[in-house]
C-alpha positions as CSV (number, residue, x, y, z in Angstrom):
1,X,24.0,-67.5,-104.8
2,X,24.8,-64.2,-103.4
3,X,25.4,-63.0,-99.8
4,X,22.4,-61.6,-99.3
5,X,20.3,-64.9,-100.4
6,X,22.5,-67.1,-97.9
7,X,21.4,-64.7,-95.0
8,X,17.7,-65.1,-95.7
9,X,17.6,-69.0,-96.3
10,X,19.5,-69.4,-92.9
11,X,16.9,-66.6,-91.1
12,X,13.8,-68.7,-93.1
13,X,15.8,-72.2,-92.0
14,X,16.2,-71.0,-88.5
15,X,12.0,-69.9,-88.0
16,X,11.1,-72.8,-89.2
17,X,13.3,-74.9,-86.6
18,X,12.1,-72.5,-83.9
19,X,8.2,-72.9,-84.9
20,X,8.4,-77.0,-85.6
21,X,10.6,-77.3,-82.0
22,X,9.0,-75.1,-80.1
23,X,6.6,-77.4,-78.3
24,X,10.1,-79.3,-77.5
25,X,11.8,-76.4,-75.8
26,X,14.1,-76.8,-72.9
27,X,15.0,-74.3,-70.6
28,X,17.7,-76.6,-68.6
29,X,19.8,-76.9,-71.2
30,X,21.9,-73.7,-71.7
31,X,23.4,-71.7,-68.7
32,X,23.3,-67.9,-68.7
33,X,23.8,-65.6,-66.0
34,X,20.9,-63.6,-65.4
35,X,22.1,-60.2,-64.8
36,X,25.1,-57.7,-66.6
37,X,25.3,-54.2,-65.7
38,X,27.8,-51.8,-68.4
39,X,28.7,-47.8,-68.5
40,X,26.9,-46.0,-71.3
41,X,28.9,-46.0,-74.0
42,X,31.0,-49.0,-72.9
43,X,31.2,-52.1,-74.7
44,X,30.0,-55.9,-73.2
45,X,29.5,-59.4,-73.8
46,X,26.9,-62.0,-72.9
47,X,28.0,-65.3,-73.1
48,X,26.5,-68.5,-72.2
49,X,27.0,-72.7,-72.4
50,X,25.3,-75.0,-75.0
51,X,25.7,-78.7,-75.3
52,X,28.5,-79.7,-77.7
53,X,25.8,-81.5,-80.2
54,X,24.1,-78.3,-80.6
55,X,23.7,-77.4,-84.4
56,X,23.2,-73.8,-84.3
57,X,23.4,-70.8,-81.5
58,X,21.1,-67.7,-81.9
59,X,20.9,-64.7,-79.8
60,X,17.7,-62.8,-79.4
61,X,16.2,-59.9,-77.0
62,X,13.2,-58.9,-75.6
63,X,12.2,-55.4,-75.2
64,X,8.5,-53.8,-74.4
65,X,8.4,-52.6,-77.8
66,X,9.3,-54.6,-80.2
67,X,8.8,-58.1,-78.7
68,X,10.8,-61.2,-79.8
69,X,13.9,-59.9,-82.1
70,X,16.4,-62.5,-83.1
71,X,19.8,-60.9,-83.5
72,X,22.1,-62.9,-84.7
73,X,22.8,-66.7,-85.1
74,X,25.6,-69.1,-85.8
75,X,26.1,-72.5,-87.9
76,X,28.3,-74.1,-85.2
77,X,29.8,-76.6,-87.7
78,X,31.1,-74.0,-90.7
79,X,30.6,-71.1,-88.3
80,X,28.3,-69.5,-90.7
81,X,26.9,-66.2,-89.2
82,X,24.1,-64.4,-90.0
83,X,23.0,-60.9,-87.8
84,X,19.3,-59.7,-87.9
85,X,20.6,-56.6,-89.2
86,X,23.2,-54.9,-90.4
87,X,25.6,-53.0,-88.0
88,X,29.0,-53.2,-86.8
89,X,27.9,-53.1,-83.2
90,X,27.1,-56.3,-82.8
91,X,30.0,-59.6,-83.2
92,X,29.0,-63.6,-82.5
93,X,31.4,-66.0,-81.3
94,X,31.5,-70.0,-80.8
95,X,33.9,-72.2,-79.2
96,X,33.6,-75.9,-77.3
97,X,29.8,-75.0,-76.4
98,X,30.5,-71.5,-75.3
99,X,28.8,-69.2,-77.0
100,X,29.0,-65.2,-76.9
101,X,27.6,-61.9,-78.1
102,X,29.4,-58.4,-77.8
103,X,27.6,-55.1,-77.8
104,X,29.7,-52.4,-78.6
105,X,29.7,-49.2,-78.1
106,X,26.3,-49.4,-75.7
107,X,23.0,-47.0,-75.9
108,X,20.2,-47.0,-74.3
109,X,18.2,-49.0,-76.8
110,X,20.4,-52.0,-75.3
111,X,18.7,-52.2,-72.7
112,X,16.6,-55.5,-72.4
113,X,16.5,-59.5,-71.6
114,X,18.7,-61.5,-74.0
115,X,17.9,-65.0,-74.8
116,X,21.2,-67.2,-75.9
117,X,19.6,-70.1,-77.5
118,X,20.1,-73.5,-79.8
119,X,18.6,-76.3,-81.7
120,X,19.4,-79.8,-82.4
121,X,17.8,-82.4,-85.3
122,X,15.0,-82.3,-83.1
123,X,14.4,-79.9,-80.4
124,X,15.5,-76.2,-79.4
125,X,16.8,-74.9,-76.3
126,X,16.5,-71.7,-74.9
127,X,18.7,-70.0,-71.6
128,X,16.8,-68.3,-69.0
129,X,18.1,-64.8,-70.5
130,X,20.3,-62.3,-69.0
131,X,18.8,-58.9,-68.3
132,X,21.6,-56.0,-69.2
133,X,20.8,-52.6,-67.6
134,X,23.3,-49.8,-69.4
135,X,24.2,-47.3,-66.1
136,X,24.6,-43.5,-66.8
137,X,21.2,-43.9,-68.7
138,X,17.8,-42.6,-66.7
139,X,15.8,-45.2,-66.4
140,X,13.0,-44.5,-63.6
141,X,10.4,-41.4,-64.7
142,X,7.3,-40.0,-62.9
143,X,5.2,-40.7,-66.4
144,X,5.4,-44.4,-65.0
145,X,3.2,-45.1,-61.9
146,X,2.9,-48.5,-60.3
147,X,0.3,-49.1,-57.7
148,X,0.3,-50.2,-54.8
149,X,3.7,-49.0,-54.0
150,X,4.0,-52.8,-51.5
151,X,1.6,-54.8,-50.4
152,X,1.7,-58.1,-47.5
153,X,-0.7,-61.1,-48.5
154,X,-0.8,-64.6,-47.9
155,X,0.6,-67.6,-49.8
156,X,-2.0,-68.9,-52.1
157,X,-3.3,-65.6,-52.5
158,X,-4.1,-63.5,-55.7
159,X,-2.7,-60.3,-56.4
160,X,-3.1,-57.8,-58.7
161,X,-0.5,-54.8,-59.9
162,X,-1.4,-52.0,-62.1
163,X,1.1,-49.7,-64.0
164,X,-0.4,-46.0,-65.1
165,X,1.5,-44.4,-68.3
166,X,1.0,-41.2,-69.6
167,X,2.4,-39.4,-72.7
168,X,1.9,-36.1,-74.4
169,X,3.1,-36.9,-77.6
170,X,2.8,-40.8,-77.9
171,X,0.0,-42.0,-79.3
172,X,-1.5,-45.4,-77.4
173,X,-0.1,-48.0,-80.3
174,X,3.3,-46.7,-79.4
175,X,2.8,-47.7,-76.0
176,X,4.0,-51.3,-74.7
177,X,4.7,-52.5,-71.2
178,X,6.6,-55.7,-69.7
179,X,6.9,-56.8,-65.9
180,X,10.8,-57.5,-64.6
181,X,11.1,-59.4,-61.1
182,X,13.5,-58.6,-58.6
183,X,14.5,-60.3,-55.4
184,X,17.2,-60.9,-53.2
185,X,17.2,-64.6,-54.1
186,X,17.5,-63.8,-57.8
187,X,18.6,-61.1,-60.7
188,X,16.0,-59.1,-62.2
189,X,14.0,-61.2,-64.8
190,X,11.3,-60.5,-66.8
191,X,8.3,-62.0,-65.9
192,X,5.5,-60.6,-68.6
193,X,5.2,-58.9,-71.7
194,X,2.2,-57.5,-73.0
195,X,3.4,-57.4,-76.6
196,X,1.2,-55.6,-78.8
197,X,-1.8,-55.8,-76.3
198,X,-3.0,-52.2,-76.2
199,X,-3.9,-51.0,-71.9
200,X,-7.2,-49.3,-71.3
201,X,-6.2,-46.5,-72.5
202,X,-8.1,-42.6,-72.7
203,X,-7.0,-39.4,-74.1
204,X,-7.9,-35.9,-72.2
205,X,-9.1,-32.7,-74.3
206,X,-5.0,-31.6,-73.7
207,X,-3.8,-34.4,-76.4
208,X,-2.2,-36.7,-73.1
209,X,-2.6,-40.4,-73.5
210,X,-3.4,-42.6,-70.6
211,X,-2.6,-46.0,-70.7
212,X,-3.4,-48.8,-67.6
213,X,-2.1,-51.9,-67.9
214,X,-2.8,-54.6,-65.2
215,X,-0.4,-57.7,-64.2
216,X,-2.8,-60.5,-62.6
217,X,-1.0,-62.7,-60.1
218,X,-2.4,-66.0,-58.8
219,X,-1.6,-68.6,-56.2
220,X,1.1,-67.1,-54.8
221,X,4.2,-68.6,-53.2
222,X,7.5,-67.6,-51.3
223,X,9.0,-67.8,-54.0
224,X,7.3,-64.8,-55.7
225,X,7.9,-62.3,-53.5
226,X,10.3,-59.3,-54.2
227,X,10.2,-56.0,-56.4
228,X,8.4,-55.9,-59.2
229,X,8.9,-53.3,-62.1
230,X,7.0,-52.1,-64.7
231,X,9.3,-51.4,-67.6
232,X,7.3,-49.0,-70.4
233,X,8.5,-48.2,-73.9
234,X,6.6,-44.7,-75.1
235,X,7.7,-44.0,-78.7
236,X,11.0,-45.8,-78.5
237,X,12.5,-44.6,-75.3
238,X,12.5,-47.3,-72.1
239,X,11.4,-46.0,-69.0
240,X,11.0,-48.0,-65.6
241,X,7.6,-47.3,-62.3
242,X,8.4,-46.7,-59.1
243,X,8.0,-50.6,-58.3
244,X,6.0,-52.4,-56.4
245,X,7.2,-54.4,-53.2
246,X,5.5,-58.1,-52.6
247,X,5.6,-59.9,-49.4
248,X,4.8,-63.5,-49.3
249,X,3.5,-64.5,-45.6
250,X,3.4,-68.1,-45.1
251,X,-0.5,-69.4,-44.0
252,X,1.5,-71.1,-41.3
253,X,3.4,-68.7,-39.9
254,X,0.5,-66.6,-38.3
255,X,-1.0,-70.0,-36.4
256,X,2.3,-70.8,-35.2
257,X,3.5,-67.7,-33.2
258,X,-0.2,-67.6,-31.5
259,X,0.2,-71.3,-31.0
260,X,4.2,-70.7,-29.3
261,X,2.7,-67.6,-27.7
262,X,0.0,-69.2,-26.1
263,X,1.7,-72.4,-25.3
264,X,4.4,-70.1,-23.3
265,X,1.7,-68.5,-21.4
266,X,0.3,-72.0,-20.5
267,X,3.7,-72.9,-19.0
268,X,4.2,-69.3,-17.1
269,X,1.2,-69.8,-15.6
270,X,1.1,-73.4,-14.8
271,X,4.4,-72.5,-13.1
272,X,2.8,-69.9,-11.2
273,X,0.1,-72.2,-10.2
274,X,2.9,-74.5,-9.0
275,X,4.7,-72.3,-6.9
276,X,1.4,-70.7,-5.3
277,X,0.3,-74.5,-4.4
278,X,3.6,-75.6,-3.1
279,X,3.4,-71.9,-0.4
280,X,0.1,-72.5,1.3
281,X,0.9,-76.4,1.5
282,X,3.8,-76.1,3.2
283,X,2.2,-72.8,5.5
284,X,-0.8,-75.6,5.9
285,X,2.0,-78.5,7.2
286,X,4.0,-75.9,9.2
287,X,0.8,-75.2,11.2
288,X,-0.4,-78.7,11.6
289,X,3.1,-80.0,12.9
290,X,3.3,-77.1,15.5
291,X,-0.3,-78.2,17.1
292,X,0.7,-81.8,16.7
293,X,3.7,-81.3,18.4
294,X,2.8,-79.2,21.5
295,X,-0.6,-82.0,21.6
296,X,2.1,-84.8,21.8
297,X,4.3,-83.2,24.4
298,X,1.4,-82.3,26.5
299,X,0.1,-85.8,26.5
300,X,3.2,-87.1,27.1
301,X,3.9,-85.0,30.1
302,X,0.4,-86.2,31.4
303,X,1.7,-89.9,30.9
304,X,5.0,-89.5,32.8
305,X,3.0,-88.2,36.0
306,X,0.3,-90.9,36.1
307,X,3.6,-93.3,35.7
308,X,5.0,-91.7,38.5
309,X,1.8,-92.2,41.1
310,X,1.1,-95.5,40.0
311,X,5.0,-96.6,40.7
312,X,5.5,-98.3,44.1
313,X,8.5,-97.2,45.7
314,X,11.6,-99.5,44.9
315,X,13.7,-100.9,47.3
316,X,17.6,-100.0,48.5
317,X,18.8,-103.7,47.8
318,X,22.0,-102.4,48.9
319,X,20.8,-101.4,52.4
320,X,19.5,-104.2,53.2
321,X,22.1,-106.7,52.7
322,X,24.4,-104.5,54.6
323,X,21.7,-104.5,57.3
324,X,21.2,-108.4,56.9
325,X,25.0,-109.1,57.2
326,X,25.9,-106.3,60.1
327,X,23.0,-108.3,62.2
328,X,24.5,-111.7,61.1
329,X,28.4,-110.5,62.3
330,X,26.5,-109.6,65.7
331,X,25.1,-112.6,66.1
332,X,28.6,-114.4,65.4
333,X,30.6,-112.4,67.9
334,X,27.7,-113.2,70.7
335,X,28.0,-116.9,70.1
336,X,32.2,-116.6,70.5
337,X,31.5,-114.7,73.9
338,X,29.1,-117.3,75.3
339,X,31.2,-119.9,74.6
């Protein structure tokens, strides 16, 4: 059996795997990191983890116009290899569940979400894909429009983004679109694809092509807010909108600044009340102690007198025992005379 049959029983072998396991897919299996930026030109490789009992490792990407493409994959056991096709670009390695890709020699056709994946006797396991963007290549273009340019709604909320492309020379077939998330919590992503869905497109009396595509959005959560990008393939070349900002505003957050707002404004102005109280009681007291007061004295003054008339005149006790006793000594000293 020659090379070339070995390649195609393993690419047949591998399908069927990936149709009869799909329902069994897991995503939590294999680590990948979900962003790689590389020069033009340069080369660079993807790697990610897969359990040790994994059977086989493939490597696919996802681009706007050609959909799902499985690279290449790898027998982990023999370390038979097998590439989608053939070029000397692309090399596959595998080593103690770490498995890797290298791209050499880079062009902008790179560009895309790669998917490291693997099966077992009985299910297949896919990584959360790594997204490589190729710098020194000119990726945003006016041809692509996104609108609305940002928008604020509320969580639970629907949304919907369109994304306008036009072309000259591209006929609408050639034409395909995917969505690519980006936030500060997380590396770009890709979100959508519309695969070989054709926009509602129209064609003006010049020959250019006009293509719409819509992105529906539903039930929205924190967690979805951030930049999202609508990445367009016309005839081959990649090109990237203008993006289109989502904010996420919680339902709670709106109810609860009015609620600590008001709540403040209770307090400031029970204060207030307070304060004004606490003055005209104590201007209220002040006044009704000083009439009090004077009301008291004056009473008491009237007392003191009445006291006064009504008091008979006391006695000298003093007086009158020196009176009684010089009148007793007289009487002594006449009684020593007579005798």
């Amino acid at each position: 059996m020659n090379l070339q049959s070995n390649r195609i029983i393993m690419t047949f072998l591998l399908l069927t795997s990936l149709l009869y396991s799909a329902c069994k897919a897991q995503l939590s299996d294999i680590s990948q990191s979900p962003f790689q930026v590389v020069n033009l030109g340069d080369s660079v490789t993807l790697t990610c983890h897969v359990p040790r009992f994994t059977k086989m490792v493939f490597w696919c990407k996802v681009t706007a116009g050609k959909g799902l493409e499985l690279l290449a994959s790898l027998e982990t056991y023999y370390s038979i290899k097998n590439f989608r096709q053939e070029t000397d670009r692309l090399s596959v390695k595998y080593k103690d569940g770490g498995v890797s890709l290298t791209i050499h020699k880079t062009v902008r056709e790179d560009v895309g979400t790669y998917y490291c994946g693997g099966t077992t006797l009985d299910a297949v396991m896919f990584g959360r894909g790594t997204f490589l963007m190729i710098q020194g290549v000119k990726m945003f273009s006016n041809t692509v429009v996104q609108k609305p340019n940002s928008l604020s709604i509320q969580s639970g909320d629907s949304v919907n983004i369109s994304c306008c492309v036009r072309s000259l020379h591209c006929a609408a077939n050639h034409t395909d679109v995917m969505w690519l998330k980006n936030s500060v919590h997380s590396a770009p992503e890709m979100i959508h694809s519309s695969g070989y869905e054709t926009g509602n497109c129209q064609t003006t009396g010049s020959g250019e092509t006009t293509c719409e595509y819509d992105y529906l959005m539903q039930d929205l959560t924190s967690d979805d807010a951030g930049t999202y990008y609508c990445v367009a393939t016309v005839c081959g070349e990649l090109l990237f909108g203008n993006g289109t900002v989502v904010q996420i505003q919680d339902m709670m957050e709106v109810p609860v600044m009015s609620l600590l707002l008001i709540t403040i404004f209770g307090i400031f102005m029970l204060l207030v009340s307070c304060m004004i109280a606490a003055g005209i009681y104590c201007l209220f007291r002040g006044s009704h102690t000083g009439s009090h007061s004077s009301h008291t004295t004056s009473t008491e003054e009237q007392h003191t007198a009445h006291l006064k008339m009504k008091r008979p005149k006391r006695k000298d006790d003093t007086w009158s025992e020196c009176v009684y006793f010089s009148a007793t000594q007289k009487k002594r000293e006449n009684d020593l005379i007579a005798q």
